[in-house]
Structures are given as C-alpha cells and as structure tokens.
Backbone as numpy.savetxt, mean C-alpha at the origin, in Angstrom:
# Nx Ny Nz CAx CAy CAz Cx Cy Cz
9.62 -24.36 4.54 8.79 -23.16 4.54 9.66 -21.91 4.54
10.93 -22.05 4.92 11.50 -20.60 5.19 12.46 -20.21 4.21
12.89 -21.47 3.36 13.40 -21.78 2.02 12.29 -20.73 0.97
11.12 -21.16 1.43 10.23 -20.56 0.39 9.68 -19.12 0.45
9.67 -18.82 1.42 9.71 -17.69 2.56 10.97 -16.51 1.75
11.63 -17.06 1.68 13.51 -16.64 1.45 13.30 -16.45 0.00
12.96 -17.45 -1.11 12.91 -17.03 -2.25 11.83 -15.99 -2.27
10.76 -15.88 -2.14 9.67 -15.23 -2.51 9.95 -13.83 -1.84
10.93 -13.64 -0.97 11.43 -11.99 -0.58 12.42 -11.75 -1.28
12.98 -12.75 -2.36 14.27 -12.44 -3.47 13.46 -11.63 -4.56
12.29 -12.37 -4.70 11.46 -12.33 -5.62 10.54 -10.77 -5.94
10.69 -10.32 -4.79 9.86 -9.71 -4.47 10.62 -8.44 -4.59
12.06 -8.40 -3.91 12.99 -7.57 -3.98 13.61 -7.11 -5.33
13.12 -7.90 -6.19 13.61 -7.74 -7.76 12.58 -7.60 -8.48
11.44 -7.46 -8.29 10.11 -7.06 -9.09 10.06 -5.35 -9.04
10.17 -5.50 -8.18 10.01 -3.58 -8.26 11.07 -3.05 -8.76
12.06 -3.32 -8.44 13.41 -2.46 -9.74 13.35 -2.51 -10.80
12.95 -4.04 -11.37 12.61 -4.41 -12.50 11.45 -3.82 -13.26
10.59 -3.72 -12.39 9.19 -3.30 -13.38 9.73 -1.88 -13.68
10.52 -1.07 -12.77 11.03 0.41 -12.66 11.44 0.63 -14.28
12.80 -0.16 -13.88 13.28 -0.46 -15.15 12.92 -0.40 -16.57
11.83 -1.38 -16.50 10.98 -2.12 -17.92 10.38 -0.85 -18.31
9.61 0.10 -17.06 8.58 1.09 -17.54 9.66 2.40 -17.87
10.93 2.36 -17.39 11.56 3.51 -17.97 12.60 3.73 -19.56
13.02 2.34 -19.32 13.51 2.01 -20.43 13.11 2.36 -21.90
11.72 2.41 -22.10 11.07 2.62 -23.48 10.48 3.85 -23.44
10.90 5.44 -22.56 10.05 6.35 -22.06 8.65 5.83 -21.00
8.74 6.86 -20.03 7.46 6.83 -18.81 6.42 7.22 -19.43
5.39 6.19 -19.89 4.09 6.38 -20.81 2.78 6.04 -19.26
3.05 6.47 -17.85 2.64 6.12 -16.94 1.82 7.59 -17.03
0.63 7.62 -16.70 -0.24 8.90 -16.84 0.66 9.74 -15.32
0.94 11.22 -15.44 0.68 11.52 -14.11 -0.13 11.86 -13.46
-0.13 12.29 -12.17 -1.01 12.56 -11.24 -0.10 14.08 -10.58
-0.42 15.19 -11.54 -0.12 16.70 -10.52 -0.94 16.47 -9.30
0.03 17.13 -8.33 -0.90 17.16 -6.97 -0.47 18.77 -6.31
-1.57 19.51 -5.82 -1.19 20.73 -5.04 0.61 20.55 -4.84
1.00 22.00 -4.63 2.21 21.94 -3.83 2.09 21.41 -2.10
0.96 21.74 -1.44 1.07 21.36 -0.43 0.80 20.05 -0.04
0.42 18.95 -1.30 -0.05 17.67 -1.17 1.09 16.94 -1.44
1.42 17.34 -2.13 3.09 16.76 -2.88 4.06 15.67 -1.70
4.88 16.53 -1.23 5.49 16.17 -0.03 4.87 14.84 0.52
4.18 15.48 0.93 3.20 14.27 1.59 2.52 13.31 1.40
2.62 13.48 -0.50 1.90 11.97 -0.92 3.16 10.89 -0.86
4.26 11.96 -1.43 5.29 11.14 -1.70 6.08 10.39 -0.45
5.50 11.21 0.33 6.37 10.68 1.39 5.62 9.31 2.17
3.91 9.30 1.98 3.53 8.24 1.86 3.81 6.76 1.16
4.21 7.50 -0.21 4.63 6.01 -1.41 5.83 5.66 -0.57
6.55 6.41 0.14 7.87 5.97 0.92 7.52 5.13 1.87
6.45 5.36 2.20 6.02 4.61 4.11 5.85 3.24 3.40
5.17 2.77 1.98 4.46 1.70 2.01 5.99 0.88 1.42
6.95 1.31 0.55 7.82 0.90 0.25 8.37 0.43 1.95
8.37 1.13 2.71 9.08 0.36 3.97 8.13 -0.38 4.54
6.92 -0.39 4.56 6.14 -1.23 4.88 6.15 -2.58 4.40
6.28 -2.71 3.04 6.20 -4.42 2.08 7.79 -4.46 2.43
8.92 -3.69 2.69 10.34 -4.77 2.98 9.85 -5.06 4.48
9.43 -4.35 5.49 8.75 -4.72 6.64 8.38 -5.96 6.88
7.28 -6.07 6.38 6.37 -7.18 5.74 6.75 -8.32 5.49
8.19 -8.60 4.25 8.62 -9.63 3.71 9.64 -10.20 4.58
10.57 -9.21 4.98 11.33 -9.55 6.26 11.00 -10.14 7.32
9.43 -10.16 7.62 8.68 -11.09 8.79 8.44 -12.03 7.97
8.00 -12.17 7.25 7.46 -13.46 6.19 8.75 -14.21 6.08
9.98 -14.05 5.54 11.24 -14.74 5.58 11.84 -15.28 7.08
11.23 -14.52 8.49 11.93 -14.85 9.49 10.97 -15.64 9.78
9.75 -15.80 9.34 8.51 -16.74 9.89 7.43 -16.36 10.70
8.01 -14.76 10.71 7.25 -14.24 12.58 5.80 -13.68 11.42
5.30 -14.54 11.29 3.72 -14.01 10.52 3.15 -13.19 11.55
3.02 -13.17 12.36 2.23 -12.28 13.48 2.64 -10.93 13.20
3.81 -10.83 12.83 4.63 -9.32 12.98 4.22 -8.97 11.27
4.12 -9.86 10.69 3.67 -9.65 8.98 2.67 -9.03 9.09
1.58 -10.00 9.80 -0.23 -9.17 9.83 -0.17 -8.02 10.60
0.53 -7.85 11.33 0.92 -6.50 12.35 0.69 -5.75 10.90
2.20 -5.55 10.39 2.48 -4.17 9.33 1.54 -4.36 8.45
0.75 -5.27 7.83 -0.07 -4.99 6.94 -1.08 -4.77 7.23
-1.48 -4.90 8.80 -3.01 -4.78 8.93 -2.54 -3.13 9.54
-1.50 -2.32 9.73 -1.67 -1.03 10.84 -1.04 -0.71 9.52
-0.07 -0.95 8.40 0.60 -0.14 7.99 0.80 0.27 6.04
-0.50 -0.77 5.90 -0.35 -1.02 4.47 -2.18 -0.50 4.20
-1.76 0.74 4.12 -2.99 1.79 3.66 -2.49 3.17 3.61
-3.36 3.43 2.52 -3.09 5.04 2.09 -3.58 5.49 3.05
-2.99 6.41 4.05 -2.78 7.54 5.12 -1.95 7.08 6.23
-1.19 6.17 6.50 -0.92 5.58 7.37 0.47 6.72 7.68
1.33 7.17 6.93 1.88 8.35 7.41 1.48 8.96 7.95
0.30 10.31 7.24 0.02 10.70 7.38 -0.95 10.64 9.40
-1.65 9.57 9.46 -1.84 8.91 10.70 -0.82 8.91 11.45
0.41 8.61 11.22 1.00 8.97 12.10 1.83 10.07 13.13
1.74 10.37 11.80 2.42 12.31 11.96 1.61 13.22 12.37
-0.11 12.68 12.79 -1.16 13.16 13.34 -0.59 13.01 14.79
-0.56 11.33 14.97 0.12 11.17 16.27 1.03 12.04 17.09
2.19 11.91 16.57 3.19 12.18 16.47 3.12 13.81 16.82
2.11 14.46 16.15 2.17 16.27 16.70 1.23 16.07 17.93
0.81 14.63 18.37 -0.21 15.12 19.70 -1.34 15.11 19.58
-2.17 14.50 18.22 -3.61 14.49 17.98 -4.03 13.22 18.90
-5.54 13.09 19.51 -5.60 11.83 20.64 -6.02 11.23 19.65
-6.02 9.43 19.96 -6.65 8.53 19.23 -7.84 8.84 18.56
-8.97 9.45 19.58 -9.69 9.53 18.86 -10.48 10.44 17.77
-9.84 11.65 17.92 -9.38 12.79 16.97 -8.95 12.14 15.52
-8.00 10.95 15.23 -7.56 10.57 14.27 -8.32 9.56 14.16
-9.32 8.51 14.82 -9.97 7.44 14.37 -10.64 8.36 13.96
-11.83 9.49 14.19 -12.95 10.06 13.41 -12.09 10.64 11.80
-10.80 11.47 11.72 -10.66 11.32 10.76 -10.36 10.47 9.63
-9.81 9.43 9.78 -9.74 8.29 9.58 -11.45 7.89 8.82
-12.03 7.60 9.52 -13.55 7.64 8.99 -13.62 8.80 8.33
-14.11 9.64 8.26 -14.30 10.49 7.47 -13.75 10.18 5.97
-12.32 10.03 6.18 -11.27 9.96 4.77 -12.30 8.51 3.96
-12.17 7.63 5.03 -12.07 6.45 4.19 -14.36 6.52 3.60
-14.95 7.00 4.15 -16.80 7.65 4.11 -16.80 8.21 2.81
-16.07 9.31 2.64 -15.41 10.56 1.26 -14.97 9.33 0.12
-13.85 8.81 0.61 -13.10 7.87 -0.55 -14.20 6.71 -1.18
-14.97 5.90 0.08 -15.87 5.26 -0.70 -17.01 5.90 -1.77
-17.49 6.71 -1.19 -18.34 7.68 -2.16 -17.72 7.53 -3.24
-16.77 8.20 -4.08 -15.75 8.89 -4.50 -16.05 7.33 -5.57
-14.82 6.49 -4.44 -15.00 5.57 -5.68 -16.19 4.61 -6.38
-17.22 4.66 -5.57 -18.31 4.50 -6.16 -19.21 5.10 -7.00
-18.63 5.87 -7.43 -18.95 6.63 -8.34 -19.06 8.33 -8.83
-19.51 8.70 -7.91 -19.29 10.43 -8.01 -17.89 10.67 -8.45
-18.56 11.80 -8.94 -17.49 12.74 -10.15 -17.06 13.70 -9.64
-17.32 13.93 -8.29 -16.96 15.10 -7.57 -15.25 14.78 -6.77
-15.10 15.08 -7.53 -13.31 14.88 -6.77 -12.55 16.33 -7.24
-11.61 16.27 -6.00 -11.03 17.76 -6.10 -11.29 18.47 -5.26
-12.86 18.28 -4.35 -13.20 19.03 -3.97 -13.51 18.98 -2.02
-13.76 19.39 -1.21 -14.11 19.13 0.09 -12.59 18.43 0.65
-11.32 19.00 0.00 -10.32 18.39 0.82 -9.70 17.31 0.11
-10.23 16.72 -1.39 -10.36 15.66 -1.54 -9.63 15.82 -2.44
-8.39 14.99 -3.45 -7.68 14.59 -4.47 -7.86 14.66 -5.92
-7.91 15.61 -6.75 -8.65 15.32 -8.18 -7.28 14.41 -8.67
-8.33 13.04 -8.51 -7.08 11.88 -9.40 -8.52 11.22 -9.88
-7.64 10.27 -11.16 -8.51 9.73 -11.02 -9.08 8.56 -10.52
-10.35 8.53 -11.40 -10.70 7.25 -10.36 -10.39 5.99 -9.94
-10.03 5.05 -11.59 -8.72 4.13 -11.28 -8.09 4.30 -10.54
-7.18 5.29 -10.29 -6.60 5.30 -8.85 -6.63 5.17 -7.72
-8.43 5.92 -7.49 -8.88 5.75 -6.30 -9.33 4.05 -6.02
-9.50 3.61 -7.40 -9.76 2.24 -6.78 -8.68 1.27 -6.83
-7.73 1.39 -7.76 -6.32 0.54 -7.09 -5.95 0.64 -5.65
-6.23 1.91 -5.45 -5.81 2.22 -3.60 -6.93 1.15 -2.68
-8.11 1.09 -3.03 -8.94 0.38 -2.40 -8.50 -1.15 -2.44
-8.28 -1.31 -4.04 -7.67 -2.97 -3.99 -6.00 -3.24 -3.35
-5.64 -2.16 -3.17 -4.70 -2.22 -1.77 -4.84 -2.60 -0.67
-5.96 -1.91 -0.28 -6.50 -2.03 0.69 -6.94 -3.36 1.06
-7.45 -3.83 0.01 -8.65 -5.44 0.17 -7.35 -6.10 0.06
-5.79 -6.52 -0.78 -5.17 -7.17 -0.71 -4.39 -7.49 0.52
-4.61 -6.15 1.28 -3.54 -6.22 2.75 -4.14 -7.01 3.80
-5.67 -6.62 4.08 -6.73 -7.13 4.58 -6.60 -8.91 4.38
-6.74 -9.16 3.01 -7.03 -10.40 2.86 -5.37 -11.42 3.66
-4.69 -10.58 3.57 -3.23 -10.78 3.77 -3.23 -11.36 5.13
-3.69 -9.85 5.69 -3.73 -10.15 7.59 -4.42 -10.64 8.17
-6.03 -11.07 7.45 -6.77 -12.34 8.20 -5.80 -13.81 7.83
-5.12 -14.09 6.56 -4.59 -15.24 6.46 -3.50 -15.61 7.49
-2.18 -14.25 7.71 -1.22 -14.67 8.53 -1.51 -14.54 9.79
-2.84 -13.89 10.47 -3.35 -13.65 11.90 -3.24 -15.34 12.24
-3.26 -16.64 11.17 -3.74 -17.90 11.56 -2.82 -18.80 11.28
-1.81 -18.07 10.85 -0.49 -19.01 10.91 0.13 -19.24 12.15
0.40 -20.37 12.24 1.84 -20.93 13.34 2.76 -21.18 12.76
3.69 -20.76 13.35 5.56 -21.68 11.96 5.62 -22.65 13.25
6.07 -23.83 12.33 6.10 -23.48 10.60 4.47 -24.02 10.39
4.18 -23.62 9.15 2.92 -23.56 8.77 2.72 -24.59 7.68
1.44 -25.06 7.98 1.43 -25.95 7.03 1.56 -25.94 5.28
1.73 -26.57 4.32 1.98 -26.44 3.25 0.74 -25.72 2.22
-0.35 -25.82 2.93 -1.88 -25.39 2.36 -1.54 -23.73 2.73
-1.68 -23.70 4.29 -1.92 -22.11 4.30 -0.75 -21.43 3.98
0.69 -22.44 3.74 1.60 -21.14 3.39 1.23 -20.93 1.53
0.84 -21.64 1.40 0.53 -21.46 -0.67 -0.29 -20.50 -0.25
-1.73 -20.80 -0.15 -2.61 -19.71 0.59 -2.13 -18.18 1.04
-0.95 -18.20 1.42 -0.56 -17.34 2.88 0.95 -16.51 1.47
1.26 -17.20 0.71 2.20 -16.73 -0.45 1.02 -16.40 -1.62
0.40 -17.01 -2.06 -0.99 -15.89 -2.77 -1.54 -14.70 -2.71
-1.77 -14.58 -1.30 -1.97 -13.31 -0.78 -1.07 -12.41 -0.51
0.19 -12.66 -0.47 1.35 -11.94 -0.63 1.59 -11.39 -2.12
1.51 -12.45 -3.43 2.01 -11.58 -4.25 0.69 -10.62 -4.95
-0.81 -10.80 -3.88 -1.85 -10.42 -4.41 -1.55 -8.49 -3.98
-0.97 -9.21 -2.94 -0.60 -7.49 -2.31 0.39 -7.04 -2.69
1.70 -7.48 -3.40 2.28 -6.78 -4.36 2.03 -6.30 -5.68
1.07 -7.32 -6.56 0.46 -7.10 -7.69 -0.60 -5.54 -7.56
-1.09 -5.27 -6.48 -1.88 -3.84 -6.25 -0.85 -2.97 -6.22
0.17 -3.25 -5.43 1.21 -1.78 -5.67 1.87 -1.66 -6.94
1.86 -2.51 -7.65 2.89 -2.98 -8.80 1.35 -2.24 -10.09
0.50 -2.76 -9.71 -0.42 -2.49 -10.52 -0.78 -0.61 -10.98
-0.83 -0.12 -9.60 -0.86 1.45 -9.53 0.29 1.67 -10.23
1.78 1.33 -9.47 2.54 2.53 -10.24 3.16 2.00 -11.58
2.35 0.92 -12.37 2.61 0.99 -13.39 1.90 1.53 -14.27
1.01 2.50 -14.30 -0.12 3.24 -14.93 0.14 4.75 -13.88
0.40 4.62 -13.38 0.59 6.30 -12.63 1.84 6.80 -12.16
2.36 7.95 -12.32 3.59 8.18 -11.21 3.33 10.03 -10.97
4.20 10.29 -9.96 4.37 11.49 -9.30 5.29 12.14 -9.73
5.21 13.08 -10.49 6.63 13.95 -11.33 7.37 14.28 -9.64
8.59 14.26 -9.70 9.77 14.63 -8.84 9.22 15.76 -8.41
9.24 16.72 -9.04 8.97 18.23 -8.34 7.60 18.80 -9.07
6.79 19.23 -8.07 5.10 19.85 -8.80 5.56 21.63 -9.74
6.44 22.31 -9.39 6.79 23.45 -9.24 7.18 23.72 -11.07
C-alpha cells in the first residue's frame, strides 16, 4: 500500500509541471480571468494555499496517516480557505467567519445555478464554468474526506483503489480549471 501510496505522489508531482508545460509550450490559449486590483493578490495567493494543500495531502497519503489527508482536504481544499484564515488570523471569532462562510458559499450556489448576475454584491465576474469547476473541487475533496475519514493502514486493497480514485478525482478538478483558465501575473 505505501509502494502505491509513493508512486501515485510521483505521479502526481509530475502532472502539474507537465500539464504547465504542455499548455505553454504551443502559446497559453487558457481564457483569462482579469480580476480587480484589490482581488488579485488574494486570489492568487489562494491558488498558492491549494498548491500547498494537495503536496499536504499527498505527503499524508504516502506516509499512510489518511486521517491527516481527510484533515487537509476536508479544512483546506476549498476556495476561501486563505482567505478564512487570514480572517482568523486578524481576530475575526469563529463565528463571524462561519456566517461568512455561508453567505459566500448561499451567493456562489445561486450564481452557479444559474443567474447571470455576477460581478456584482461583492461577487467575481468570472465565468461560470469556473464557478462550477470550483464547486467540482469542492465535491472531489468532500468525496475524498468521507473515503479516507474510514481508512486504517494499512488499508485494504478495495478502499485504497477506492481511496486512490478519489485522489486523482481531486486532482483532475484542479488540473481541469487551470487548464482552461489562468491569472495574468500582474492586473495593472
């Protein structure tokens, strides 16, 4: 299991340079996404959190400690989770940030269910594909952290196939976004 564990974080570690690669190599035909100057910073610095989040992630998956896997993906593998923290972090109480938290995610479902109103009330003019790759982020991390919440190592050969499915289901969503979207370096 930890053999397999071990390849599939090799695997994993060379998909994203690679796809980098593949999509730059022939010109970036990836739509962008302008964002305010004051959103900027802070989206990007999000795409940073989740990049440390999935080596997070795989690094528990290779040591076996699945518990510590469903940890980061169930607290740390969602769009705002920076941002959530840096709420923290200036002193906002829990529950100041759970109501926003709701709010964001109340707005976003709307949003991606259909309304055309984006841009507006605080909210992101991207589009909507986007807004819903972020959601199937969301559902891949989820599906992730009920599977490894039920692992023991070593784990049996069913739930780790199971338990490695849902792993590259949750790389295929990040892999999926930024191969159709990216963030120009500087908005300015």
């Amino acid at each position: 299991m930890i053999h397999s564990a071990r390849l599939l974080s090799f695997a994993a570690f060379l998909a994203l340079p690679l796809t980098a690669v593949m999509l730059l190599g022939g010109g970036d035909r990836r739509e962008e996404i302008r964002l305010p100057d004051d959103t900027h910073a802070a989206f990007r610095a999000e795409m940073k959190s989740h990049m440390i989040s999935l080596r997070d992630l795989t690094r528990a998956m290779a040591t076996g400690d699945y518990r510590e896997a469903a940890r980061v993906a169930e607290d740390r593998v969602e769009f705002g989770h920076f941002m959530w923290t840096a709420m923290e972090e200036d002193g906002l109480s829990e529950a100041r940030i759970a109501r926003l938290r709701t709010e964001v995610e109340e707005r976003s479902d709307r949003e991606v269910l259909g309304s055309e109103d984006t841009g507006s009330r605080g909210t992101l003019a991207v589009p909507m594909e986007f807004r819903t790759l972020g959601r199937n982020l969301k559902t891949a991390a989820l599906r992730f952290t009920l599977l490894a919440q039920k692992v023991d190592s070593p784990a049996d050969p069913r739930t780790s196939t199971a338990l490695n499915h849902a792993y590259q289901d949750l790389v295929a969503a990040c892999q999926a976004c930024h191969e159709l979207y990216r963030i120009p370096r500087d908005e300015r």
